[in-house]
N, C-alpha and C positions, 0 to 999 in steps of 0.2 A: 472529311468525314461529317461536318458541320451540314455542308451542304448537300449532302447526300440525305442524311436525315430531315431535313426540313423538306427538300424536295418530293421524298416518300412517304410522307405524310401529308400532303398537297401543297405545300406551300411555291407553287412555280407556276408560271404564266399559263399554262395547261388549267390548272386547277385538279389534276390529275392524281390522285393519293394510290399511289401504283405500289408502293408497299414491295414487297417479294414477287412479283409478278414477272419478273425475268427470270426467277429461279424455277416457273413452273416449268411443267411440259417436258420433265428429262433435263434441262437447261442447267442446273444448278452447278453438273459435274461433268463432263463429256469424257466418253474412252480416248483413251491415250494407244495407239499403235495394236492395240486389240480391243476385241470388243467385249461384253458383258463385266463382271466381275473382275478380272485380269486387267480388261484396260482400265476402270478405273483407279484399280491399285499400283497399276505405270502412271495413269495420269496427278495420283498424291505422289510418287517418289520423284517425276519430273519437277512437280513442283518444287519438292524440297530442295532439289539438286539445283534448280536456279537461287533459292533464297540461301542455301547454305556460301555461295559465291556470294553473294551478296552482303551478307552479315558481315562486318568486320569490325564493328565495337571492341571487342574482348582484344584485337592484333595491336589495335589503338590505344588501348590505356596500358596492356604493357610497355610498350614504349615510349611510353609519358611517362612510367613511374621515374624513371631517369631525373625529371625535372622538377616531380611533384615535391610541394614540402607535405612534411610529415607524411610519408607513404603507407605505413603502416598502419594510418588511423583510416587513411583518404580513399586508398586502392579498395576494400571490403567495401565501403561506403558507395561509391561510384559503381561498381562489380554489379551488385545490386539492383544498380538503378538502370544497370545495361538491359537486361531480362524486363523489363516492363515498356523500355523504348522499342526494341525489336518487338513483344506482343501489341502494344501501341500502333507503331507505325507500321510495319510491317504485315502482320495478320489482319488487324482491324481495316488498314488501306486494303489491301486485298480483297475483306467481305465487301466495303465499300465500294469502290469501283465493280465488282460483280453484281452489286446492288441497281447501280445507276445506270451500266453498258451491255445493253442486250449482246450477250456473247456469240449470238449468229443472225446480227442483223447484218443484211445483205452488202448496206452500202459501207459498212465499217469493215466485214471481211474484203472488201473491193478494195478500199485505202491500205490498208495492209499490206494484201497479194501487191498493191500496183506499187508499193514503199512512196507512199506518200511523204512528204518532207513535213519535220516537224510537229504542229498540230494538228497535220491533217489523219494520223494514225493512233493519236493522243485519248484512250479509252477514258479518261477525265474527260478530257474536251467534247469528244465527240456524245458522251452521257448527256452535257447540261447543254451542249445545241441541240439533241436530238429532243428536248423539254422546252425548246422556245427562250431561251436564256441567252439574249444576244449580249447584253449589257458587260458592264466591265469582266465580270466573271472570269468567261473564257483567256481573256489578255493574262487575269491576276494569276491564275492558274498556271498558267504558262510560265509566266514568272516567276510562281514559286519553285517548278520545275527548273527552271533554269538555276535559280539560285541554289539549289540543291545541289546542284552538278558542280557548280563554282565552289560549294562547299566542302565537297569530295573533293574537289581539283586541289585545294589547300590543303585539307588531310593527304592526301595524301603525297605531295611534296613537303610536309613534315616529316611525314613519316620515311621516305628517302635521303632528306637530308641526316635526320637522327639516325638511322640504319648506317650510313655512310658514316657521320660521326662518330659512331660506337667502332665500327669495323676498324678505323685508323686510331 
């Protein structure tokens, strides 16, 4: 989000302060499965439908309270703190990358359609190359992507094993 912002206000080898500039032109929202008013309002409930699968915070601390000490101080506390991480990362990552990735630029709907491997369909990635950003960036990026996924990969084999704990 860091580099989203710095770079839309010019700070990128461009020199280019592009701001909101992929949200013009109709860009900002595209119909979803029909067109005018109707598909935009598929295109917000599609959305939702992938982020609500996605959400899993709240599955997760239930099944911690199991371990937590003092739970009745810790679970409200942490509860709390879930609703600011999903608008954080979630929403904000969201304006973000819509921010930096022309959503119908040619050669990224190409990588897409063709299932490019890895970074090559990476709407991060392909924002801060299409800005001339060859430098570590792109790699860290990736890395933090990956690290996320290994992150998940641990939640949720906690959460399997304690599901499976609980059950016996």
């Amino acid at each position: 989000m860091m580099v989203t912002f710095v770079t839309m206000v010019g700070g990128n080898p461009r020199n280019d302060a592009y701001g909101f500039r992929n949200w013009t032109g109709g860009n900002a929202m595209h119909p979803y499965y029909a067109e005018g008013a109707t598909g935009r309002f598929l295109g917000i409930w599609i959305s939702i439908r992938y982020a609500v699968f996605t959400v899993g915070g709240p599955a997760f601390l239930a099944l911690s309270a199991g371990v937590i000490s003092n739970p009745r101080r810790t679970i409200p506390r942490v509860a709390k703190l879930i609703v600011w991480r999903v608008v954080g990362l979630y929403v904000m990552g969201a304006l973000a990358v819509g921010i930096i990735c022309p959503s119908r630029d040619p050669e990224y709907l190409q990588a897409v359609d063709n299932g490019e491997p890895g970074a090559g369909s990476s709407p991060w990635v392909f924002g801060i190359l299409k800005l001339r950003i060859t430098t570590f960036l792109p790699d860290a990026i990736n890395f933090m992507i990956l690290l996320s996924g290994f992150s998940c990969g641990n939640t949720f084999l906690y959460t399997a094993s304690r599901s499976l704990y609980s059950l016996a």
